[in-house]
TORGU-587394 format. One line per field, with one value per residue (C-alpha): x, y, z; residue number from 0. Coordinates in steps of 0.001 Angstrom, whole numbers. Example, Ala and Ser with C-alpha at 12.3 -4.5 7.8 and 13.67 -1.06 7.14 Angstrom:
TORGU-587394
c1 12300 13670
c2 -4500 -1060
c3 7800 7140
seq 0 1
This chain:
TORGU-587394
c1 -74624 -78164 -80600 -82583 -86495 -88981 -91554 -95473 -97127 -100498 -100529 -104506 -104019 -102249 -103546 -101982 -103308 -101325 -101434 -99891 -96670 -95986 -95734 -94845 -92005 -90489 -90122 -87116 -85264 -82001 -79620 -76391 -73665 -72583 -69093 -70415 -67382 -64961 -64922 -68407 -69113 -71865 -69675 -66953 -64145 -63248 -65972 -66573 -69821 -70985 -74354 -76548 -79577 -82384 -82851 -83699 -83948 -81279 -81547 -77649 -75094 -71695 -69262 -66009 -63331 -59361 -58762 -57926 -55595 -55684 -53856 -54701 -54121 -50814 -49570 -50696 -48657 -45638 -46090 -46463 -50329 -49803 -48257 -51015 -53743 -52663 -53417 -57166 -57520 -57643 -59872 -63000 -61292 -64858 -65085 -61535 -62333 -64935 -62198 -59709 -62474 -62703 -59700 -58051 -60640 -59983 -56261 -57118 -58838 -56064 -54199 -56536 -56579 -59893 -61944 -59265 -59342 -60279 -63983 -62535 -60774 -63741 -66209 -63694 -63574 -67466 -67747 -65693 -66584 -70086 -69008 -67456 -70723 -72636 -69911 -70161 -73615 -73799 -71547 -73324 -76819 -75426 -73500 -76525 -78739 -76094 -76390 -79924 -79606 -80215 -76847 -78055 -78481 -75048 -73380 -75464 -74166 -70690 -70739 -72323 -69857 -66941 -67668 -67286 -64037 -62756 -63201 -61706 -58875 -58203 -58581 -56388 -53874 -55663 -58175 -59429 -57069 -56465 -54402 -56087 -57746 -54219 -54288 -54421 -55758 -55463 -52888 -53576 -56938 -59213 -58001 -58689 -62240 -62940 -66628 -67943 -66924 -68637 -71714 -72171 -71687 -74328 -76887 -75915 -76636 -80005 -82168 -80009 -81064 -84520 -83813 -82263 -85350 -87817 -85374 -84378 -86076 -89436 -89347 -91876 -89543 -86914 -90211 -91001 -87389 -86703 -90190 -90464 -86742 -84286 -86069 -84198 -86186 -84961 -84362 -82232 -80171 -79694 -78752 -76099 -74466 -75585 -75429 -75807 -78424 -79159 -79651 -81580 -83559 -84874 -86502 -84372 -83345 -79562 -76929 -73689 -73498 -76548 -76266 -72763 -72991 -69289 -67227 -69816 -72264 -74736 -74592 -75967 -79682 -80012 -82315 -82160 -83871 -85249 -87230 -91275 -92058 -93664 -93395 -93144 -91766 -89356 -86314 -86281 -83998 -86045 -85892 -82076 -81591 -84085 -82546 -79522 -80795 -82358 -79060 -77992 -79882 -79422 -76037 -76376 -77925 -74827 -72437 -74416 -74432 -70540 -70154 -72220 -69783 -67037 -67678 -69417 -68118 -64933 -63047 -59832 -57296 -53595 -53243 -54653 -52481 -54262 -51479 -51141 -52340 -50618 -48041 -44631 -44506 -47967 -47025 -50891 -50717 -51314 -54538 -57041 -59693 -62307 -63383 -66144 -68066 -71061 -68924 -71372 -71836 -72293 -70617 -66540 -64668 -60793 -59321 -56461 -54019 -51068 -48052 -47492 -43567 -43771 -45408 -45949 -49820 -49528 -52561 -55089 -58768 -61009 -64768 -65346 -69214 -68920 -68001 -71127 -73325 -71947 -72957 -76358 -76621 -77422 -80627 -81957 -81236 -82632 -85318 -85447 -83962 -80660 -81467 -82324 -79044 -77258 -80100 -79256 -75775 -76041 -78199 -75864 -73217 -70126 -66529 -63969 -61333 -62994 -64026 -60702 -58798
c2 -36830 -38924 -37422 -39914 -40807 -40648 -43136 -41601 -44665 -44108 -45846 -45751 -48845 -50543 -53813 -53908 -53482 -50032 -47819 -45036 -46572 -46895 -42871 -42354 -40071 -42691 -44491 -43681 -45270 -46562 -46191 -48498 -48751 -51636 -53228 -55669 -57186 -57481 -60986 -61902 -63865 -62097 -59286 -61143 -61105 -57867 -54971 -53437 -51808 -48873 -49684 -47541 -49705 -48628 -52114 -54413 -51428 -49939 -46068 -45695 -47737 -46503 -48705 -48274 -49929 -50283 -54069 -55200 -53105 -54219 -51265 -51801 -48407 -47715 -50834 -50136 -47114 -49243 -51674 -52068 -52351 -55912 -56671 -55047 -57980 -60133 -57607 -56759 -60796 -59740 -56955 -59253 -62446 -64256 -62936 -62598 -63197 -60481 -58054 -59443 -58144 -55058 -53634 -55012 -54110 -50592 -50993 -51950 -49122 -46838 -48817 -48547 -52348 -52932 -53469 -55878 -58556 -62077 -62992 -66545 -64551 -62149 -65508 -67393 -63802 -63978 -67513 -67553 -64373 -66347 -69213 -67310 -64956 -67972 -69175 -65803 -65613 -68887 -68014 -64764 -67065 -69767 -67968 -65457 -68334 -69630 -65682 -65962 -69691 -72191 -74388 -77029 -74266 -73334 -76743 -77486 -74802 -74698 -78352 -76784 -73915 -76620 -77848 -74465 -73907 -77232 -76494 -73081 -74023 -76346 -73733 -71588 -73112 -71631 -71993 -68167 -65824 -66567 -63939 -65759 -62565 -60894 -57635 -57924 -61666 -64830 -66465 -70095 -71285 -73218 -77089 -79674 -81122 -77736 -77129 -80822 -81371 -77159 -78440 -81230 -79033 -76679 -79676 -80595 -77091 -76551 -78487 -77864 -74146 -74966 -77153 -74087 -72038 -74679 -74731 -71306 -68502 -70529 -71251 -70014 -69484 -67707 -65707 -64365 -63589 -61366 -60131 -56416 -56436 -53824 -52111 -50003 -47661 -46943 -43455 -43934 -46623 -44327 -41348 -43515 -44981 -48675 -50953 -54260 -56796 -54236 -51436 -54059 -55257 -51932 -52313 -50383 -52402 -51286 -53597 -52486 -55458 -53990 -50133 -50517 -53261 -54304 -57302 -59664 -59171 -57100 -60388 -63086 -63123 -62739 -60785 -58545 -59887 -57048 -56827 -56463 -56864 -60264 -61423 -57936 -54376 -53622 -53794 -55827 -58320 -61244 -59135 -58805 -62517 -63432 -61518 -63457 -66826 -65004 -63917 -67048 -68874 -65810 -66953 -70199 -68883 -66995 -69772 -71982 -69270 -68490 -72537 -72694 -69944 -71165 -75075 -73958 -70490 -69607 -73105 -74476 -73690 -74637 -71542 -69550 -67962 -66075 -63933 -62403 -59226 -59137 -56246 -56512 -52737 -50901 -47269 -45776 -41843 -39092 -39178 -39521 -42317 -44223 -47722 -49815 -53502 -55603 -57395 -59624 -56891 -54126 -51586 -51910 -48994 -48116 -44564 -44362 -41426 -42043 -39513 -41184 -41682 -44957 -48146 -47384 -45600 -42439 -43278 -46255 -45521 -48551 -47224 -50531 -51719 -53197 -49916 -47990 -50738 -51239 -47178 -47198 -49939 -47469 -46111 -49572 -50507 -47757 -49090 -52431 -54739 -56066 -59540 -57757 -55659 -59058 -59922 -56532 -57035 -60026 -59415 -56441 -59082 -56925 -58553 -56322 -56830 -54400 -51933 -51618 -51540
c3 13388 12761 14685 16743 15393 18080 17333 18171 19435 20875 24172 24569 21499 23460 25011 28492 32096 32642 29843 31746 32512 28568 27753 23719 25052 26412 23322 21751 18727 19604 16665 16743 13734 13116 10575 8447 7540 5868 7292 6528 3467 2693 1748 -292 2376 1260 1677 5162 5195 8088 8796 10998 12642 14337 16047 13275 10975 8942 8610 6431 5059 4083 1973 2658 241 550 1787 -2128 -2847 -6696 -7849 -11627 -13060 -11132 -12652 -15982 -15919 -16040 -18404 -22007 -23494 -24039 -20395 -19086 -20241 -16959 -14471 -16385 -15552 -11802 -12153 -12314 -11523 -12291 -16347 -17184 -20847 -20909 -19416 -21900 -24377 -23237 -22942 -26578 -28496 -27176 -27461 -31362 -31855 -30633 -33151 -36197 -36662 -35141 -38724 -39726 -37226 -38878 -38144 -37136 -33996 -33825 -33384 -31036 -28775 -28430 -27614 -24993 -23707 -23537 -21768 -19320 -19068 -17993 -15175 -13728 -13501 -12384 -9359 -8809 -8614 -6816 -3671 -3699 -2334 -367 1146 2039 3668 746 -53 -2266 -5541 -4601 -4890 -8014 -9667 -8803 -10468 -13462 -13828 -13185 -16707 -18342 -16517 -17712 -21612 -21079 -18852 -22310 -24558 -22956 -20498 -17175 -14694 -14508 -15465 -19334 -20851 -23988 -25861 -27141 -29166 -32693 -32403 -29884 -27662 -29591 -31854 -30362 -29481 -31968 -30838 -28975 -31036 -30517 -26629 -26240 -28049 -25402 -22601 -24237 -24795 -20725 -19873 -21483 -19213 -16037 -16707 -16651 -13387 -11812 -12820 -10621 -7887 -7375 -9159 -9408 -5809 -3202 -477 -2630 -4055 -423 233 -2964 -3951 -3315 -961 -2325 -4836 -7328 -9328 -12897 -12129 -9247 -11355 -14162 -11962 -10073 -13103 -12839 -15872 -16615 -15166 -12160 -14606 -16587 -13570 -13181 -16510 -18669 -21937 -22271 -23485 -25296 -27418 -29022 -28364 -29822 -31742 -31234 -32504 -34169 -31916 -34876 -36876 -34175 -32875 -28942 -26563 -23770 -21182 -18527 -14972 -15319 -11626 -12345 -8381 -7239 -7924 -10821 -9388 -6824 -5621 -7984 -10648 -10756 -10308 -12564 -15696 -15193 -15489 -18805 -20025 -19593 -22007 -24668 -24058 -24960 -28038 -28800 -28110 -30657 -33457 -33099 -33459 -36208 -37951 -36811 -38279 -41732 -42805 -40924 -40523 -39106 -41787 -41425 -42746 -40158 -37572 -34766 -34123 -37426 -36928 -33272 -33345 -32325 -30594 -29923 -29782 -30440 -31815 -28712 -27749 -25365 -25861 -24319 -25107 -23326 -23536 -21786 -19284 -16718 -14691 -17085 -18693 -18161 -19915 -20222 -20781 -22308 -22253 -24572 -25784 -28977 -28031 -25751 -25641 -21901 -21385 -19545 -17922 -17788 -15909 -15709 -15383 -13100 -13508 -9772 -8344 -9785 -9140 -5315 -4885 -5359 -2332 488 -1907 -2074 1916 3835 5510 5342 7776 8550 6624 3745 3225 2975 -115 -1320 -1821 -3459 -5656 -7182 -7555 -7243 -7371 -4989 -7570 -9907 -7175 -5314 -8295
seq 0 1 2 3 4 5 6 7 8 9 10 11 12 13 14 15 16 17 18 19 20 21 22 23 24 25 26 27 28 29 30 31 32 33 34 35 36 37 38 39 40 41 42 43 44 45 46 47 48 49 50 51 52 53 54 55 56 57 58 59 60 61 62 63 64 65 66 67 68 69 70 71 72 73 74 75 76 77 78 79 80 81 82 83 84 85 86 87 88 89 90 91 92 93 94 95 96 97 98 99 100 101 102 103 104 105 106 107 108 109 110 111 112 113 114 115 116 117 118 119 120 121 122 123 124 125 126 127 128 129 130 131 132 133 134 135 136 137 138 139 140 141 142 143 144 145 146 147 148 149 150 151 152 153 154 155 156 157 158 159 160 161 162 163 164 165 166 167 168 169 170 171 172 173 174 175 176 177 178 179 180 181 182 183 184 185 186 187 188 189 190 191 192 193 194 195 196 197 198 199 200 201 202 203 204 205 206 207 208 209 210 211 212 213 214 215 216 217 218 219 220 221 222 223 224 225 226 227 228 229 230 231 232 233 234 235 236 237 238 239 240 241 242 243 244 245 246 247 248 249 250 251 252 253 254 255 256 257 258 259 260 261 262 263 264 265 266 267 268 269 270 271 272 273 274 275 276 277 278 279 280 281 282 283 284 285 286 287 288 289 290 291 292 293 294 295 296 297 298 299 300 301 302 303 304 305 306 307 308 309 310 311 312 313 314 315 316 317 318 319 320 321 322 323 324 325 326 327 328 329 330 331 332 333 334 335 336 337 338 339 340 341 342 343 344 345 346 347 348 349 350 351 352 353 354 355 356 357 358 359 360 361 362 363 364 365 366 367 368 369 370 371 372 373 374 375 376 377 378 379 380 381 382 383 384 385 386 387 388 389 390 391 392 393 394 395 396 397 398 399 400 401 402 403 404
């Protein structure tokens, strides 16, 4: 049990005609727990949080998962490695492509086959991966205003994100989950006309960026609501296993696709954008949001580079076939191996347990970037108010697919 906190007002301070009726042992707190959710939007239809209040105050919060019911790794342990692509889709429903990425590049390396994947595929991987890095973010931006009472960023940006689902939904067939990155190559090359129509959307995205800089990140009431709320210090985020832009938030510059240097990624030019506190604390609700309208434009960057590759030095050939290198039965050796990439939200790793006899994994463990993230939330909510936990979760932009998975 929470043991109550007496508050030790001093009743002499106190500006009212009886003093004495107003004794500081009378004062007590008053704790109360409280379900937030799962209906509430705020918590993505799907997360019921505990939360114990001490009246506007919130002294714990206690996340409790289950209403999902994903069940990734149980199906995984029934299907063959290639099956399996469709259900990593529905992990993170909002980056499919950057799952996709994930888990077949660590299928390939099971294989041995990673190093000999054509650079046209490895390009094509990365740009869409891109595209669909920007959607998310722009989703995670655009309902985390909506959270804290501003609708018009969210409507903006939901048109904005509508293009890039367009262009992908061409490439590949479907709206958000693709199935597109296959192992050992793609599902299809990219359409005929695919690089010009991608290099309009990025020359329509450019300035809308800045646009959503003025209008959300820039502004003074978004400032006041963020500033200093929820602050994560970089030893806490370490010590609780957060990656991605909340890790990077804190101030810490850690991005796979430069600590491993994966796919193509060691050949294109991009930054790492990370908190510095510039409207408050590092770490802080601003912070987080802010480095993901910054990864967005290194994004953009990326997109451009992979379609300058892919129009000057790796071309549409008639001779190319993206599923060359796609193997008819994947049977990896015994062994047990680990593979992880930069999805939006951070690091997303797959174990894999194999017996070397079956195409069926004995075992599939997704180290889910949501679930670490969503952990650390009661260390950044004690002791702020109720409004504030909502800003909190947002601003960790967790998708319950990938947690209760």
């Amino acid at each position: 049990m929470l043991k109550s906190v007496q508050y030790k007002y001093r009743p002499e301070n106190l500006t009212i005609s009886e003093p004495n009726k107003y004794k500081s042992e009378n004062l007590h707190s008053e704790e109360m727990i409280l379900n937030l959710g799962p209906q509430h939007p705020s918590t993505h239809g799907v997360l019921r949080l505990e939360v114990v209040t001490d009246g506007e105050i919130v002294v714990d919060v206690i996340p409790h998962l289950g209403y999902l019911h994903r069940c990734f790794e149980k199906h995984a342990q029934s299907l063959p490695f290639n099956q399996i692509i469709p259900y990593v889709d529905r992990m993170d429903y909002l980056a499919a492509m950057n799952s996709e990425h994930a888990y077949v590049m660590g299928v390939e390396k099971m294989l041995g086959i990673d190093k000999d994947i054509p650079k046209r595929v490895e390009y094509i991987r990365v740009l869409v991966a891109e595209l669909n890095r920007i959607a998310s973010h722009f989703i995670a931006i655009g309902t985390y205003a909506l959270d804290i009472g501003a609708y018009t960023p969210f409507l903006w940006l939901f048109r904005d994100r509508e293009h890039i689902m367009r262009l992908l939904e061409w490439t590949t067939g479907a709206r958000m989950l693709y199935n597109y990155i296959w192992v050992g190559g793609l599902f299809y090359d990219l359409p005929v006309g695919f690089e010009d129509r991608c290099k309009s959307l990025i020359d329509y995205l450019k300035p809308k960026l800045t646009e959503l800089q003025q209008l959300v990140i820039e502004n003074h009431i978004f400032i006041n609501r963020t500033a200093n709320v929820a602050v994560l210090p970089l030893p806490v985020a370490i010590n609780y296993g957060c990656t991605g832009p909340v890790l990077r938030g804190s101030g810490l510059r850690w991005d796979l696709r430069r600590v491993d240097g994966y796919s193509v990624y060691p050949e294109i030019d991009f930054d790492i954008p990370i908190g510095k506190g510039d409207m408050g604390k590092v770490g802080d609700c601003w912070d987080r949001n802010y480095v993901r309208v910054l990864e967005c434009h290194e994004s953009i960057r990326i997109v451009e580079q992979c379609l300058e590759k892919l129009t000057k030095e790796h071309k549409r050939t008639k001779e190319f076939d993206p599923q060359a290198l796609v193997p008819k039965k994947i049977r990896p050796a015994k062994m047990d191996f680990y593979a992880r990439a930069e999805s939006t939200k951070g690091e997303l790793g797959f174990f894999f347990r194999t017996d070397g006899r079956s195409d069926v994994p004995v075992r599939v463990k997704a180290r889910a970037c949501s679930f670490n993230n969503l952990s650390v939330l009661p260390e950044i909510a004690r002791g702020g108010m109720i409004a504030d936990l909502i800003a909190a979760i947002g601003s960790i932009d967790i998708v319950m697919g990938e947690v209760d998975r």
